[in-house]
Biopython code that builds the backbone (N, CA, C, O; Angstrom):
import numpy as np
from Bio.PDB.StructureBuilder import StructureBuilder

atoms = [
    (1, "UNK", "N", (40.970, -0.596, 22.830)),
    (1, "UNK", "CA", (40.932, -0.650, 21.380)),
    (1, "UNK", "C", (40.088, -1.833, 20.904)),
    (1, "UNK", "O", (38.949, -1.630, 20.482)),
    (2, "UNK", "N", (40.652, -3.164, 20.963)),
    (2, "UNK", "CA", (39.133, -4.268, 21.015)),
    (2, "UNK", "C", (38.433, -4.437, 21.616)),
    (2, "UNK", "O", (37.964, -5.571, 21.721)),
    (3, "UNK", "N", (37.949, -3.321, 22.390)),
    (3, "UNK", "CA", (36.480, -3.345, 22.672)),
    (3, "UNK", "C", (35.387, -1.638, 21.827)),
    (3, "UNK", "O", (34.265, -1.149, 21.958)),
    (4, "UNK", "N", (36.656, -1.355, 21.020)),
    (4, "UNK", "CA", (35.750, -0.639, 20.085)),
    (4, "UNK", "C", (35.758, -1.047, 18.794)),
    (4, "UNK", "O", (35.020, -0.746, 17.856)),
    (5, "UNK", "N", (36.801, -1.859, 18.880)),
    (5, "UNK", "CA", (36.746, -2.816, 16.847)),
    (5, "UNK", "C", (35.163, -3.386, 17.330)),
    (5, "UNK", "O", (34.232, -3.170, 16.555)),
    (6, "UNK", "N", (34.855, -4.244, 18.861)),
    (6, "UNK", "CA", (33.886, -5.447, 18.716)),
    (6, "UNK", "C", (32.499, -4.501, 18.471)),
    (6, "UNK", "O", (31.505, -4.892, 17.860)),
    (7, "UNK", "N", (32.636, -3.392, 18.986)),
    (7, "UNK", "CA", (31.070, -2.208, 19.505)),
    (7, "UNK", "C", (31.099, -2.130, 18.042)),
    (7, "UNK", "O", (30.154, -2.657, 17.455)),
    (8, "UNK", "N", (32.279, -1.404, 17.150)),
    (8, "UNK", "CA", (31.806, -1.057, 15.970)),
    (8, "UNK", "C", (31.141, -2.732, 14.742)),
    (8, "UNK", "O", (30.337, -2.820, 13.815)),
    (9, "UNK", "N", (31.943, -3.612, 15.385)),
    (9, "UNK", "CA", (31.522, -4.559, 14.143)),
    (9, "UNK", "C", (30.246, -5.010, 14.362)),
    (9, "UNK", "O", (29.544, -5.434, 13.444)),
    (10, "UNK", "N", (29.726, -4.926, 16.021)),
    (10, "UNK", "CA", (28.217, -5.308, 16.641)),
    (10, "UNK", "C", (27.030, -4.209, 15.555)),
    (10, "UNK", "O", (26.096, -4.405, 14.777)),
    (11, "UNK", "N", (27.781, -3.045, 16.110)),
    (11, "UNK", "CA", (26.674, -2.139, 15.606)),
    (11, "UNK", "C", (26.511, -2.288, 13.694)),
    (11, "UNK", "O", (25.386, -2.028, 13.267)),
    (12, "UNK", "N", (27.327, -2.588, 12.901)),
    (12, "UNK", "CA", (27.296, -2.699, 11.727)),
    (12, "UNK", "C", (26.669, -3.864, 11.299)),
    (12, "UNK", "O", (26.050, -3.729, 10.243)),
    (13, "UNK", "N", (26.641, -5.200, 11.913)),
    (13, "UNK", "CA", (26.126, -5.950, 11.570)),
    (13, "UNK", "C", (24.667, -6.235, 11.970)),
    (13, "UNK", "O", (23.910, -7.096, 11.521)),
    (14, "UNK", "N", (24.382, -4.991, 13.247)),
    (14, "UNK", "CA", (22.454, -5.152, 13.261)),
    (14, "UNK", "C", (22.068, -3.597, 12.635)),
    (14, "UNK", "O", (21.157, -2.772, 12.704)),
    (15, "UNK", "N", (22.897, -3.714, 12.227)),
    (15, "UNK", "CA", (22.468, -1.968, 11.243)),
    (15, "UNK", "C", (22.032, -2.671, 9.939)),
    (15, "UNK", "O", (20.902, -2.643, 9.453)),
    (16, "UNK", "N", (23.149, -3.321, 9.445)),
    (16, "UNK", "CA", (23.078, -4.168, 8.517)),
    (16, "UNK", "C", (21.846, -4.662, 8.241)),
    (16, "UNK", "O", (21.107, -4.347, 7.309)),
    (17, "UNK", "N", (21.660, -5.478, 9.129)),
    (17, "UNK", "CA", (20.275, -6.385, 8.944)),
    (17, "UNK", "C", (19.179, -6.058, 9.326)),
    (17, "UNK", "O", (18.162, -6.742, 9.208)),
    (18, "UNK", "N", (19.306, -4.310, 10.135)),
    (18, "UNK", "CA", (17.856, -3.869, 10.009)),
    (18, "UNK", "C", (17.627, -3.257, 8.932)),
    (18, "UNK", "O", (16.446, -3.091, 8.625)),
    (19, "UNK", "N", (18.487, -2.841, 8.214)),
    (19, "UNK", "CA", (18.692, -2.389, 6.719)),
    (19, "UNK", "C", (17.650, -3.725, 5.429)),
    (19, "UNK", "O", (16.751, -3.519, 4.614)),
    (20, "UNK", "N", (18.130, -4.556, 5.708)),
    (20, "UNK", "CA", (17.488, -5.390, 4.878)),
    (20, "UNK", "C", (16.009, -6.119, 5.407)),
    (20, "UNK", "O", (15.172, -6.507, 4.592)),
    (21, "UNK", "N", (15.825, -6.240, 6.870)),
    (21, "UNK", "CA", (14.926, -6.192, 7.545)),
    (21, "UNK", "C", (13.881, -5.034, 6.950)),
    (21, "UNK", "O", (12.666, -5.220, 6.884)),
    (22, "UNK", "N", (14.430, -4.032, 6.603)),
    (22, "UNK", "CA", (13.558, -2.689, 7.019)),
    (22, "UNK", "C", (12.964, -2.857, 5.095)),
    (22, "UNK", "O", (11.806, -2.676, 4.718)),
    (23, "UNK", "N", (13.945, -3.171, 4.356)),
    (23, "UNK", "CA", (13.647, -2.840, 2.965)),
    (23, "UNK", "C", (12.491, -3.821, 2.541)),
    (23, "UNK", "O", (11.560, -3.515, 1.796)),
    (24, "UNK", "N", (12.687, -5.002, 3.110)),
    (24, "UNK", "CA", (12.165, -6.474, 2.875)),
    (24, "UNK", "C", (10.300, -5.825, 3.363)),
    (24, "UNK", "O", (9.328, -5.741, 2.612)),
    (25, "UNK", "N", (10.364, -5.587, 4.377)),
    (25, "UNK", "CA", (9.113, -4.951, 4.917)),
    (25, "UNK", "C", (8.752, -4.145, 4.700)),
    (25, "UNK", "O", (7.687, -3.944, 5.284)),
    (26, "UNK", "N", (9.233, -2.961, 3.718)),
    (26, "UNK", "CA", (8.727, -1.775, 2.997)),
    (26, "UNK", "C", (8.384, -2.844, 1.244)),
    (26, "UNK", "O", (7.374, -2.559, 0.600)),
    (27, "UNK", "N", (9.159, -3.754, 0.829)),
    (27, "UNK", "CA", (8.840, -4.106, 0.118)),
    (27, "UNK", "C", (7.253, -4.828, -0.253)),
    (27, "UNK", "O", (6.569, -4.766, -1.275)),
    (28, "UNK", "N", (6.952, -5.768, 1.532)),
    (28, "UNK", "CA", (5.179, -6.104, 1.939)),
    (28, "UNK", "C", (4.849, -5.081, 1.760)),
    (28, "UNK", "O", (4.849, -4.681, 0.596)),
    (29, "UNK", "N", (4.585, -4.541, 2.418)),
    (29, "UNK", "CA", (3.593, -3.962, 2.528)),
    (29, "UNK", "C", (3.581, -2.631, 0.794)),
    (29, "UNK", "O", (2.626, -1.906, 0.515)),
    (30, "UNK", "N", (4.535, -2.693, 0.206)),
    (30, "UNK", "CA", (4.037, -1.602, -1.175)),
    (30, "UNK", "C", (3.174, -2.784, -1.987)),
    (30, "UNK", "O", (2.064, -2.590, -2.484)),
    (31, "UNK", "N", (3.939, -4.103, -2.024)),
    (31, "UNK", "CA", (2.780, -5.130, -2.474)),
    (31, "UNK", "C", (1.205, -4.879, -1.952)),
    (31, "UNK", "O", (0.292, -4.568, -2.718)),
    (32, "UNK", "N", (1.063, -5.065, -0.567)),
    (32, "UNK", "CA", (0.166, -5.327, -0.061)),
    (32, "UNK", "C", (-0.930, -3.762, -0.398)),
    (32, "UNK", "O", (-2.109, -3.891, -0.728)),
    (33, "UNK", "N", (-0.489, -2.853, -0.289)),
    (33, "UNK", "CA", (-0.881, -1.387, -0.506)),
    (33, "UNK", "C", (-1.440, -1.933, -2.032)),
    (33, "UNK", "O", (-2.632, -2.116, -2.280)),
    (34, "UNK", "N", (-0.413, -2.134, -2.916)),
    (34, "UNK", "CA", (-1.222, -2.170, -4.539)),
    (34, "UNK", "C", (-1.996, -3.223, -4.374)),
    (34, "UNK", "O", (-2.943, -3.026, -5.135)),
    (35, "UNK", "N", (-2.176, -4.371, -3.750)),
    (35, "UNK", "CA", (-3.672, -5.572, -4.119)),
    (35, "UNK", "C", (-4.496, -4.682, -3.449)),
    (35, "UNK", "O", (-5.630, -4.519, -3.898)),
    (36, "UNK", "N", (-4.008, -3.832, -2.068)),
    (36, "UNK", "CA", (-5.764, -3.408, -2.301)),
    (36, "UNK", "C", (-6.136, -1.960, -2.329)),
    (36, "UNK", "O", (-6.850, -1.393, -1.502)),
    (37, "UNK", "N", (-5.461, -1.329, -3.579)),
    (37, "UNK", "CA", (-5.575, -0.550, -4.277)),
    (37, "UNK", "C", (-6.270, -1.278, -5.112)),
    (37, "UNK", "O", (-7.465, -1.003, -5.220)),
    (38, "UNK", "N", (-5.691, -2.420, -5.938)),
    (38, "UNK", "CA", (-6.310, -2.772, -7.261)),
    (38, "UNK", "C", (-8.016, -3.685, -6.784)),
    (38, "UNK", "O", (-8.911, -3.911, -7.599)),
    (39, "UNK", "N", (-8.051, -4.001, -5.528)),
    (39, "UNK", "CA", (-8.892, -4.639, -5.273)),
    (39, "UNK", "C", (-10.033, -3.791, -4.991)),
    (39, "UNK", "O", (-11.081, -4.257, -5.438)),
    (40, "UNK", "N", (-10.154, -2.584, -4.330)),
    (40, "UNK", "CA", (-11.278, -1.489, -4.484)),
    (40, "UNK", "C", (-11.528, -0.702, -4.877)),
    (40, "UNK", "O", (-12.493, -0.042, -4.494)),
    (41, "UNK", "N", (-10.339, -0.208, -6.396)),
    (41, "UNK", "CA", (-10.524, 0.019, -7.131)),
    (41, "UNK", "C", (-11.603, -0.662, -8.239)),
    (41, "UNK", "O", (-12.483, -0.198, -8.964)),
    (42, "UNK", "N", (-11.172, -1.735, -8.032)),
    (42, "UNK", "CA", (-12.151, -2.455, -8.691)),
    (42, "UNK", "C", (-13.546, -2.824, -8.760)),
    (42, "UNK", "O", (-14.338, -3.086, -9.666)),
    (43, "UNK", "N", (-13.577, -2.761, -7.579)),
    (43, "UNK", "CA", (-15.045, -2.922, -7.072)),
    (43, "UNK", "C", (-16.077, -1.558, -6.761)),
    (43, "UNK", "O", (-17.288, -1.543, -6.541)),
    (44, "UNK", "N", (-15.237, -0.603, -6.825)),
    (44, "UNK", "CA", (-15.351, 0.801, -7.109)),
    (44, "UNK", "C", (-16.529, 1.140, -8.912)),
    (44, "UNK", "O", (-17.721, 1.416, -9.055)),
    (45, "UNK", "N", (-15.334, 0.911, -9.963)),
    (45, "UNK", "CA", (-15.617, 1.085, -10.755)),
    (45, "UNK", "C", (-17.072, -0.218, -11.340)),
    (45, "UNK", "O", (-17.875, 0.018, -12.241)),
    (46, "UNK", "N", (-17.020, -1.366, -10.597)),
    (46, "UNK", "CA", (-17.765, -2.508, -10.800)),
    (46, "UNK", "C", (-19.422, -1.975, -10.049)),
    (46, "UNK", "O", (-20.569, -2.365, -10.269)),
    (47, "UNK", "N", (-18.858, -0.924, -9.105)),
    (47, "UNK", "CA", (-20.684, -0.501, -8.827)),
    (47, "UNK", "C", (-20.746, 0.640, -9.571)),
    (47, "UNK", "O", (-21.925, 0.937, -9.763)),
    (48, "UNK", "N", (-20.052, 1.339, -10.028)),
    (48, "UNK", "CA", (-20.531, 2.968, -11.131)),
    (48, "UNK", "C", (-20.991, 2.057, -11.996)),
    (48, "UNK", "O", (-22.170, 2.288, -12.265)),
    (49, "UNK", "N", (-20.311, 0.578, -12.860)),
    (49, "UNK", "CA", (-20.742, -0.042, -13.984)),
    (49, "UNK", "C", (-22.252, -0.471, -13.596)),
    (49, "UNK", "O", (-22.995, -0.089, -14.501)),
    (50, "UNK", "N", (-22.803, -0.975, -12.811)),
    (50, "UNK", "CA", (-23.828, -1.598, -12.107)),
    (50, "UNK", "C", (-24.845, -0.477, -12.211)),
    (50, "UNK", "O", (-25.991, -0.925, -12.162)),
    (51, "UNK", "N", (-24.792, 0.619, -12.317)),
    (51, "UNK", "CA", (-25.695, 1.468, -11.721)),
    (51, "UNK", "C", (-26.173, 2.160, -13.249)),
    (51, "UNK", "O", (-26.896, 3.152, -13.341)),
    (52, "UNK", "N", (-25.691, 1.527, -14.212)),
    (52, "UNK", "CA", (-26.065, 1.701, -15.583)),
    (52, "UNK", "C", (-26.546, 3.255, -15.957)),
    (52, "UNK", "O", (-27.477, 3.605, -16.681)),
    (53, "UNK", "N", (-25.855, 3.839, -15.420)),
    (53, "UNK", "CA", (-25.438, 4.973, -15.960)),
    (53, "UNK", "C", (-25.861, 5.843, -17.533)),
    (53, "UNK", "O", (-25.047, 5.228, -18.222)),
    (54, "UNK", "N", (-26.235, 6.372, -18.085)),
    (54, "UNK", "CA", (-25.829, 6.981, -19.614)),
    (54, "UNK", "C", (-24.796, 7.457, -19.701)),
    (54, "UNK", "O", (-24.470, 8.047, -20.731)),
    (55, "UNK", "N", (-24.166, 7.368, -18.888)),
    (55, "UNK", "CA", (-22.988, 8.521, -19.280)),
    (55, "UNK", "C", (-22.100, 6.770, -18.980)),
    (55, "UNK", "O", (-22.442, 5.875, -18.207)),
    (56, "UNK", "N", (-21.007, 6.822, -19.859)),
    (56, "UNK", "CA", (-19.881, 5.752, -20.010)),
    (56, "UNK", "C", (-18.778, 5.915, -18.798)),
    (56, "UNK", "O", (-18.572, 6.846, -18.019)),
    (57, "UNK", "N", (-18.205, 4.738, -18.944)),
    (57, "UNK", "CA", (-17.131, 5.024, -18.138)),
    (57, "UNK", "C", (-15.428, 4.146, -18.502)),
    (57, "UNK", "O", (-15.242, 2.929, -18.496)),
    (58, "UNK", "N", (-14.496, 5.132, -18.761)),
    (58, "UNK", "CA", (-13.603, 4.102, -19.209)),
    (58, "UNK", "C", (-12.815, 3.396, -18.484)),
    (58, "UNK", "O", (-12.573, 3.843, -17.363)),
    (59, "UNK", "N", (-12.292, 2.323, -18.824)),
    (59, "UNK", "CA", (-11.731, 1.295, -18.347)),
    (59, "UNK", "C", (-10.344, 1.972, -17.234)),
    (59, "UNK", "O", (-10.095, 1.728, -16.054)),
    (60, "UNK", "N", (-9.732, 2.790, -18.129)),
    (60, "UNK", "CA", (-8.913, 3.987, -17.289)),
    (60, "UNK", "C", (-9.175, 4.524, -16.315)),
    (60, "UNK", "O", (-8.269, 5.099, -15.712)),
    (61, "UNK", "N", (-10.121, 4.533, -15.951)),
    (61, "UNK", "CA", (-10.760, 5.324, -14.654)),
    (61, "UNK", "C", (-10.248, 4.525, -13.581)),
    (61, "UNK", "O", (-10.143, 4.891, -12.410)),
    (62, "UNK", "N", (-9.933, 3.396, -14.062)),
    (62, "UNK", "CA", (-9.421, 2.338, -12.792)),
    (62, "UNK", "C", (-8.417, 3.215, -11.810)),
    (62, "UNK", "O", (-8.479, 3.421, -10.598)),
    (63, "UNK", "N", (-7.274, 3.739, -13.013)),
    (63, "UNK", "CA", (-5.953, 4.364, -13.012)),
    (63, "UNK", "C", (-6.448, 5.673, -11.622)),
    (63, "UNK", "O", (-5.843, 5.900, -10.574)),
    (64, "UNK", "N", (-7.641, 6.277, -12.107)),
    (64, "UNK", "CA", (-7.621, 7.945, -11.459)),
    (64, "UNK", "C", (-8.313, 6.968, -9.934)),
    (64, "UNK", "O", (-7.744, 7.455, -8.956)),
    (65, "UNK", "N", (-9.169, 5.969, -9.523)),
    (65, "UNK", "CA", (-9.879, 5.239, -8.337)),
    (65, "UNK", "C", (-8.704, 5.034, -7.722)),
    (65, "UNK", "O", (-8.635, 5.466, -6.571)),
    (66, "UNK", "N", (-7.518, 4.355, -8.280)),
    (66, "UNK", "CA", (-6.162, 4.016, -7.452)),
    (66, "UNK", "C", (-5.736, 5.156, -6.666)),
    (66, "UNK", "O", (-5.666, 5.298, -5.445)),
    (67, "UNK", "N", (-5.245, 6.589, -8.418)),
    (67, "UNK", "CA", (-4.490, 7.499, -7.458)),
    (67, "UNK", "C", (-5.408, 7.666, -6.592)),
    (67, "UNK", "O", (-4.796, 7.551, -5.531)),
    (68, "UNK", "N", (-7.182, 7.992, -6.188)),
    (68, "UNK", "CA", (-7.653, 8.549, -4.742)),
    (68, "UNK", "C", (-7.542, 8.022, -3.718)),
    (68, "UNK", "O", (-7.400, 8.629, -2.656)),
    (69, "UNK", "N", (-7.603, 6.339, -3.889)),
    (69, "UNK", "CA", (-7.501, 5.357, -2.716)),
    (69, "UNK", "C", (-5.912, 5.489, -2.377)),
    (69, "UNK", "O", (-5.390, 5.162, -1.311)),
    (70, "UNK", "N", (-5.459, 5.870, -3.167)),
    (70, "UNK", "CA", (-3.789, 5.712, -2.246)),
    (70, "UNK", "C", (-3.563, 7.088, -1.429)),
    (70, "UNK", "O", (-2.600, 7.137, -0.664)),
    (71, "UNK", "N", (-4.216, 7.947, -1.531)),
    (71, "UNK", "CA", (-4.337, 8.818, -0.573)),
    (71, "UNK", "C", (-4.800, 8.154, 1.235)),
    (71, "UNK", "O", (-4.264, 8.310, 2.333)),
    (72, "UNK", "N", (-6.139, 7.333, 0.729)),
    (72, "UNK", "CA", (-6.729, 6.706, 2.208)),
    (72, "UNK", "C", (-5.579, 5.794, 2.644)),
    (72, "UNK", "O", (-5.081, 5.828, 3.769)),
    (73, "UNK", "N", (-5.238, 5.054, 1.749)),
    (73, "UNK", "CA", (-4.471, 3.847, 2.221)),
    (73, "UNK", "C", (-3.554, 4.207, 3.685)),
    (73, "UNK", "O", (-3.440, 3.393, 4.601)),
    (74, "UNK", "N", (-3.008, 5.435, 3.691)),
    (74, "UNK", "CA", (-1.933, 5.613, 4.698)),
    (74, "UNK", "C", (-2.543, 5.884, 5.645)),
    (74, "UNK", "O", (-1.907, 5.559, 6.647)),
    (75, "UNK", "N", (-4.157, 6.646, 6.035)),
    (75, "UNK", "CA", (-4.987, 7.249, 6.860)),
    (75, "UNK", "C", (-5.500, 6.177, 7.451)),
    (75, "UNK", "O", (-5.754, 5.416, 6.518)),
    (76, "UNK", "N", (-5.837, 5.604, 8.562)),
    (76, "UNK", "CA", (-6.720, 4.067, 9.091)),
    (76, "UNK", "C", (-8.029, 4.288, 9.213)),
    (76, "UNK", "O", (-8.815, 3.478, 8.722)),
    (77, "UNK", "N", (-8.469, 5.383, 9.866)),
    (77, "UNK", "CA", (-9.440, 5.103, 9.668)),
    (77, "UNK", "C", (-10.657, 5.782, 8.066)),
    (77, "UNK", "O", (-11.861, 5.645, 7.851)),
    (78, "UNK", "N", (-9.612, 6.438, 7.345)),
    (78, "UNK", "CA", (-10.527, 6.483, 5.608)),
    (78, "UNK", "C", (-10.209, 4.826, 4.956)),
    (78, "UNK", "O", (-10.803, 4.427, 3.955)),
    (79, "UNK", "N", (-9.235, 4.017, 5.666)),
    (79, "UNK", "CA", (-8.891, 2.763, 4.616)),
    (79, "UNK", "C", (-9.728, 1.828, 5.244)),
    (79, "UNK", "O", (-10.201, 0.902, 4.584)),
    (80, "UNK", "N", (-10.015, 1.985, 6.690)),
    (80, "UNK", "CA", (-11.374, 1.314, 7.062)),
    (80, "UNK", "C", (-12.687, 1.886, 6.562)),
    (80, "UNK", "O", (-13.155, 1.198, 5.655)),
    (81, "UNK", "N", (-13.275, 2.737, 6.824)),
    (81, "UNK", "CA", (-13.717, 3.519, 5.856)),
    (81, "UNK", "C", (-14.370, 2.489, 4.066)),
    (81, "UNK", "O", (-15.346, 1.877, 3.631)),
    (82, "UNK", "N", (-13.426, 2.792, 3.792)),
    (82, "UNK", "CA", (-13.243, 2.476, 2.531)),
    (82, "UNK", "C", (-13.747, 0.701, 2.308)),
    (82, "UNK", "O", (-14.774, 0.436, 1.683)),
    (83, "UNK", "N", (-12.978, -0.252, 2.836)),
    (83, "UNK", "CA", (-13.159, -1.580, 3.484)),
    (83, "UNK", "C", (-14.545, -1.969, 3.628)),
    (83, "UNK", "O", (-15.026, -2.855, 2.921)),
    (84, "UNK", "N", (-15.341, -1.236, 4.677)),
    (84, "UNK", "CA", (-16.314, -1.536, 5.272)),
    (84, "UNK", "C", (-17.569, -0.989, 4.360)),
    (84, "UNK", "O", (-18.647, -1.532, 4.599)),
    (85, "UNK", "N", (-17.553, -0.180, 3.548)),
    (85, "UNK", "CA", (-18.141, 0.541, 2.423)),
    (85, "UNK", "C", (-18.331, -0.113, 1.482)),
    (85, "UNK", "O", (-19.450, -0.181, 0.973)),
    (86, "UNK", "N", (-17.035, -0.910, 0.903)),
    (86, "UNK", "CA", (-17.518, -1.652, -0.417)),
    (86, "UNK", "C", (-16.371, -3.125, -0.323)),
    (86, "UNK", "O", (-15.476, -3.505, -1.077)),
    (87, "UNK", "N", (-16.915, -3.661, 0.958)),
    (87, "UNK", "CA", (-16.839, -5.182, 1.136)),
    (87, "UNK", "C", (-17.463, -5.854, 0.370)),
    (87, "UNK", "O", (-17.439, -7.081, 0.465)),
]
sb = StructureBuilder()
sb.init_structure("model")
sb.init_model(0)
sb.init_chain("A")
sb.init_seg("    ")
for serial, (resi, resn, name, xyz) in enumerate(atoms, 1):
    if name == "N":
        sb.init_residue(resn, " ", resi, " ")
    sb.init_atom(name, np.array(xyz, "f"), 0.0, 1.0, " ", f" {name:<3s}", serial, name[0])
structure = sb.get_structure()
């Protein structure tokens, strides 16, 4: 019998803390995912601006460059790709 109180309180307390382990590190990296979303997004829309265009472009467009890059983001080699393209 106390050696299944100790198994169960072992296993709850690294369950536990891979639990917060696990959230803490899903929490990096959704940070890390949006700077560089917002970061080649940016530089995205900063060469369509560059290329002086007639046709306009709105500031919003940032919004639709994100949703496509968050498609690559999960893929390695389109987010290298992407990286090495508009460094």
């Amino acid at each position: 019998m106390m050696s299944t109180n100790v198994e169960t309180m072992r296993m709850t307390k690294v369950y536990g803390t891979d639990l917060h382990h696990l959230q803490r590190v899903n929490a990096e990296s959704d940070i890390c995912k949006r700077k560089w979303l917002q970061k080649y997004s940016h530089r995205l829309l900063r060469l369509w601006l560059q290329w002086q265009s007639p046709l306009g472009v709105t500031s919003t467009y940032v919004e639709q460059i994100e949703e496509d890059l968050a498609k690559f983001y999960d893929e390695p080699l389109k987010r290298i790709f992407i990286e090495t393209t508009y460094h």
